[in-house]
C-alpha positions as CSV (number, residue, x, y, z in Angstrom):
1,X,-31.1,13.4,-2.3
2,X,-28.4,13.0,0.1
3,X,-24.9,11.2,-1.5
4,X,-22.4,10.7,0.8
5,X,-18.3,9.7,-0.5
6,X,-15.8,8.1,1.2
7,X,-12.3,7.8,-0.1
8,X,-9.4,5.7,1.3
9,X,-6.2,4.5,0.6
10,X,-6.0,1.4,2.1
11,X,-2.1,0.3,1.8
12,X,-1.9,-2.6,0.2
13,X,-5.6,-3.1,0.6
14,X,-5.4,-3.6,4.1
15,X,-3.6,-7.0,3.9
16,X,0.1,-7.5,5.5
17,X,0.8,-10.9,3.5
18,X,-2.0,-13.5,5.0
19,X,-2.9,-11.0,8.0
20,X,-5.8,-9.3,6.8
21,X,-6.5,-7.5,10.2
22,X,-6.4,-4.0,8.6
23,X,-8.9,-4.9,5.8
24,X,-11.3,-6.3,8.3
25,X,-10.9,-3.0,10.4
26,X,-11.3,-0.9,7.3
27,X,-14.4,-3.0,6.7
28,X,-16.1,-2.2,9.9
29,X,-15.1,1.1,9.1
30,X,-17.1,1.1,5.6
31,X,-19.8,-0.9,7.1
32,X,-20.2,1.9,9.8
33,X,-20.5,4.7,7.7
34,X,-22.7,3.6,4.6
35,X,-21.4,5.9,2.0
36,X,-23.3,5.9,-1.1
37,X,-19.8,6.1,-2.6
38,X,-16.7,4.6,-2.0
39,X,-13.7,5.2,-3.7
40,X,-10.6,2.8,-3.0
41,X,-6.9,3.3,-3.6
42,X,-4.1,0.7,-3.8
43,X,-6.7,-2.5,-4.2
44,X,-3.7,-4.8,-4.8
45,X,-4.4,-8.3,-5.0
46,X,-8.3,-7.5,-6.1
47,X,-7.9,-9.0,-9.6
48,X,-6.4,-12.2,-8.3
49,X,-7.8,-15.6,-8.4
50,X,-10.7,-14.7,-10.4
51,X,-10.9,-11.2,-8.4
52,X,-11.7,-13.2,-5.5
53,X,-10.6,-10.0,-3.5
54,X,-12.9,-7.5,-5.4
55,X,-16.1,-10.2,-5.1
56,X,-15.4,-10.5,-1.2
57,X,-15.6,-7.2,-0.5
58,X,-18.7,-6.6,-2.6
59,X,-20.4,-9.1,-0.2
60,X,-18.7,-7.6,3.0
61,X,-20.0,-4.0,2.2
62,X,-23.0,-4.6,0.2
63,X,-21.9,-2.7,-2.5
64,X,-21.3,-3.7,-6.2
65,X,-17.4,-2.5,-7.5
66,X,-15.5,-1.6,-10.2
67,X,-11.8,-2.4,-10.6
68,X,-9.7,-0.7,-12.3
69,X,-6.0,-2.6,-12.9
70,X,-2.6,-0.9,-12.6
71,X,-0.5,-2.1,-15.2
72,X,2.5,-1.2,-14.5
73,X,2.6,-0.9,-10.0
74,X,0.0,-3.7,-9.5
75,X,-1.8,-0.5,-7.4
76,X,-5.2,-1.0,-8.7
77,X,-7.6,1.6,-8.1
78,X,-11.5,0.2,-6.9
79,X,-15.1,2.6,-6.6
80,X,-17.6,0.9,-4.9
81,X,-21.7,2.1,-5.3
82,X,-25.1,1.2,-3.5
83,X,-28.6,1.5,-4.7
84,X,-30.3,3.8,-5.6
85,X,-26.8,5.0,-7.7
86,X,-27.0,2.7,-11.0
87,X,-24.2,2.6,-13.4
88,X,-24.0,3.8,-16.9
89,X,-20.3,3.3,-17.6
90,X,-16.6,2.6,-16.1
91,X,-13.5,3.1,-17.2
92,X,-9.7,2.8,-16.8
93,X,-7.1,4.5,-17.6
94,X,-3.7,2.7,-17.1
95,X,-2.0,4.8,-19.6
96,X,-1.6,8.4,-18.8
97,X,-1.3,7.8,-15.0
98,X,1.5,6.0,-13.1
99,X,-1.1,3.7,-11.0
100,X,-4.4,4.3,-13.3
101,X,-7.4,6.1,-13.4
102,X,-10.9,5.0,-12.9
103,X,-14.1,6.7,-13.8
104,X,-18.0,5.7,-12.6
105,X,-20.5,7.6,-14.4
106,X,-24.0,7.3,-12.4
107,X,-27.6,7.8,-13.0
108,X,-29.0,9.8,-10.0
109,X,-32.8,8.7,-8.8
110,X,-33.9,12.1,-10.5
111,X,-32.6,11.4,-13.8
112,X,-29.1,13.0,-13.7
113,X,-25.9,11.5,-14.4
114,X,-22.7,12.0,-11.6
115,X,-19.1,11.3,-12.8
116,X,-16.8,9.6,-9.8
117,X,-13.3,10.1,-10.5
118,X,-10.6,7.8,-8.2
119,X,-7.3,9.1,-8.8
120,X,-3.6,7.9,-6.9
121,X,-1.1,10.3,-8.7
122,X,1.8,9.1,-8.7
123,X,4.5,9.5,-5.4
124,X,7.4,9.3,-7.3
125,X,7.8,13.6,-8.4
126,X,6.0,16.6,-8.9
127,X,6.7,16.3,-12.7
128,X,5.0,13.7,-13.4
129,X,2.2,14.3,-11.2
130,X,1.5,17.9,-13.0
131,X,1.5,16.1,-16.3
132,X,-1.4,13.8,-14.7
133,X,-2.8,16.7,-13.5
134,X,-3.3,18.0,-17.0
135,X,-5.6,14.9,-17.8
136,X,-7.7,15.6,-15.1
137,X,-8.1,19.3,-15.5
138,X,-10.4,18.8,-18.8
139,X,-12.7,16.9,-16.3
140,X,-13.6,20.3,-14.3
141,X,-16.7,21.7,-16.4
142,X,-18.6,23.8,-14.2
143,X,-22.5,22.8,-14.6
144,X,-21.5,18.9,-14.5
145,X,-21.7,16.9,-11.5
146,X,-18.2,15.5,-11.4
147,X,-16.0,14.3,-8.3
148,X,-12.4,14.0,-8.3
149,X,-10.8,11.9,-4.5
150,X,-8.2,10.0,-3.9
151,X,-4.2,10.7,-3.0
152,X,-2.6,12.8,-4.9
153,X,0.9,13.1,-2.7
154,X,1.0,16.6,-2.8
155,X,0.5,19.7,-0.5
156,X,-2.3,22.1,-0.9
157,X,-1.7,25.8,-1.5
158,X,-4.4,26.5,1.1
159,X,-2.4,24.2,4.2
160,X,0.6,25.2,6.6
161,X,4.0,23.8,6.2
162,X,4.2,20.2,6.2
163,X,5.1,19.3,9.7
164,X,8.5,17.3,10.0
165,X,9.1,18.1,6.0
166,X,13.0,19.2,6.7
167,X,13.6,16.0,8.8
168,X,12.6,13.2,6.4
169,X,15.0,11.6,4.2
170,X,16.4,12.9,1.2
171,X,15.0,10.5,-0.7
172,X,12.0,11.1,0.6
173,X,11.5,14.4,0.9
174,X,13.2,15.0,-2.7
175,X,9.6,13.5,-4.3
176,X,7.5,16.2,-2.7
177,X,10.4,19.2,-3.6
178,X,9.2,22.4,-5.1
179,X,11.5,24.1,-7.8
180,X,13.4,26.3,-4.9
181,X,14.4,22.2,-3.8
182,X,13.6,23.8,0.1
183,X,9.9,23.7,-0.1
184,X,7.1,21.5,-0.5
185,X,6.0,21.6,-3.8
186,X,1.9,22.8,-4.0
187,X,2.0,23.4,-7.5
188,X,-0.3,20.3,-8.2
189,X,-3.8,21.5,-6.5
190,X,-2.8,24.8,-7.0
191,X,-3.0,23.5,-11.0
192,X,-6.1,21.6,-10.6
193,X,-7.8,24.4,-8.5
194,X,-6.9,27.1,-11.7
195,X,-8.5,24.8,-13.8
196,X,-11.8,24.9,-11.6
197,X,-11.5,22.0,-9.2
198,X,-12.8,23.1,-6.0
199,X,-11.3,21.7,-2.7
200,X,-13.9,21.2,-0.7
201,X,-12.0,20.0,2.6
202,X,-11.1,23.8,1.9
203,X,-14.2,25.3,1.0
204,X,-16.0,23.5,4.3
205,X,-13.0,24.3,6.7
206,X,-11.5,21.0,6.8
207,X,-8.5,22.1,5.5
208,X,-5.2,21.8,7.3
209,X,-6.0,18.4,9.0
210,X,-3.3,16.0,7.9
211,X,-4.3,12.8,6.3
212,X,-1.3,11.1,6.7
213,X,0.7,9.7,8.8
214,X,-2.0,8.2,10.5
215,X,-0.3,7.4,14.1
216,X,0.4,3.3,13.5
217,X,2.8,4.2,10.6
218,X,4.8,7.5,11.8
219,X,8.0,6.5,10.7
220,X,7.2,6.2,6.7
221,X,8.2,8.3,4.0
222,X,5.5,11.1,4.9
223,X,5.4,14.4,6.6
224,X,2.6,15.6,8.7
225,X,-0.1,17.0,5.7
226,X,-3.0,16.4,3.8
227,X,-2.2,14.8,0.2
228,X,-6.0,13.4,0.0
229,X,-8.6,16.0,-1.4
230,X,-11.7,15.4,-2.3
231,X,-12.2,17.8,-5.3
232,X,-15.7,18.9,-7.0
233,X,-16.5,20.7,-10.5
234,X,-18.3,23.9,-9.2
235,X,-21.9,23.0,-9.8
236,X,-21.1,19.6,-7.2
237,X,-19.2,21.5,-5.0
238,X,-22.0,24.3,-4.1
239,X,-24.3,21.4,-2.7
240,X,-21.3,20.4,-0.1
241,X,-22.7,20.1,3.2
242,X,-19.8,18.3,5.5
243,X,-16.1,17.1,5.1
244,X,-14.5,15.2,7.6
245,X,-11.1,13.1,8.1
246,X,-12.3,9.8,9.7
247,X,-9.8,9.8,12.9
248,X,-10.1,7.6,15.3
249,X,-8.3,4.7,17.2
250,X,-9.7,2.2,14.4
251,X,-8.2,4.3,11.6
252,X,-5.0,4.9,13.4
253,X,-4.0,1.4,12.6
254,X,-6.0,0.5,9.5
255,X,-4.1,2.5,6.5
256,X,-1.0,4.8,7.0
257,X,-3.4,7.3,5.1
258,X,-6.9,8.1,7.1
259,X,-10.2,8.1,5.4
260,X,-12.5,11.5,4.1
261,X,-15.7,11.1,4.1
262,X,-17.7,13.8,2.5
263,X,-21.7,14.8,2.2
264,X,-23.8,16.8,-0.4
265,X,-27.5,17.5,-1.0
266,X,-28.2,17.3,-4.6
């Protein structure tokens, strides 16, 4: 079978206060493409009012979703599924990650099960990002079918220089600081890929094309790079057949991160 994942962080879940513009672009968006997977960062708002959120994108896509709630940032992280994926379990966790962690396992038509991982590490250092790195480093067993997307606010080892990393903000640039306190820090994929994560934006040749800012939000607290990754245990990550970062005038606007859409053959 063909499976086809999206990942996206949608700031804020696409919704500026009451204008939900964004969301209805990132719909279209979703809608368009017809992954058999989506996995959705920063989901705020989707527990609300019964998870009024969660239920009304369900019926927008035509795909059933699992939240999983941020405790602590309200950042909730959200993977979404069609038929003929079927769920066997989900869960969430809240506690060693500084957003949360959610994790679909899926029976494939043929019998086999697929783990989904969505992961938002947290922006706030490269400390506290290699200590969530550790818990998703025992996830990398090479004959499983596991997949690891999301943001993960960090440079890869395989990239070029951050573009514009020397002129943002102290503040800014201070959460992305490797131990020289002059470079970008790259030790978290670099952590994830020793303990047999494959990058498969990498591995296909997608590598090196930022993923944010996207061009309707240059003047945040990013510099020109790719901190989304789609990662695969090895086993997943031999059946890769495409990567791509969704740009286009649509996704320029929608998120300050852009999309990555990726396609196996299992």
């Amino acid at each position: 079978m063909k499976l086809s994942v999206l990942t996206y962080n949608t700031l804020f879940g696409g919704r500026d206060g009451a204008d939900d513009r964004r969301a209805q672009a990132q719909i279209r968006l979703i809608n368009e493409l017809k992954s058999d997977i989506f996995l959705m960062q920063e989901a705020k708002g989707f527990d609300a009012n019964g998870g009024a959120w969660l239920y009304g994108m369900e019926a927008s896509i035509g795909m059933r979703g699992f939240l999983a709630l941020a405790p602590r940032t309200g950042q909730n992280v959200a993977i979404f599924f069609r038929a003929p994926l079927r769920p066997v379990s989900f869960e969430a966790d809240g506690a060693n990650f500084h957003h949360v962690l959610a994790t679909l396992k899926a029976a494939l038509p043929d019998g086999r099960t697929a783990t989904f991982i969505a992961a938002h590490l947290c922006p706030n250092g490269v400390a506290v990002r290699l200590r969530e790195a550790a818990y998703l480093a025992v996830h990398a067993a090479p004959g499983n079918l596991t997949l690891i997307t999301g943001d993960f606010n960090s440079a890869s080892p395989h990239d070029t220089d951050p573009e514009g990393f020397d002129a943002l903000p102290a503040q800014h640039r201070a959460r992305y600081l490797a131990d020289d306190l002059r470079t970008a820090d790259r030790s978290v994929l670099a952590h994830l890929e020793a303990a047999g994560w494959v990058d498969v934006g990498y591995a296909l040749g997608g590598s090196n094309v930022p993923t944010v800012p996207t061009a309707g939000f240059t003047d945040t607290e990013f510099a020109v790079m790719r901190c989304d990754y789609v990662l695969a245990s090895k086993s997943l990550a031999a059946q890769a057949t495409s990567y791509k970062v969704i740009r286009n005038p649509a996704t320029d606007m929608a998120s300050d991160h852009y999309p990555v859409l990726a396609e196996f053959t299992l």
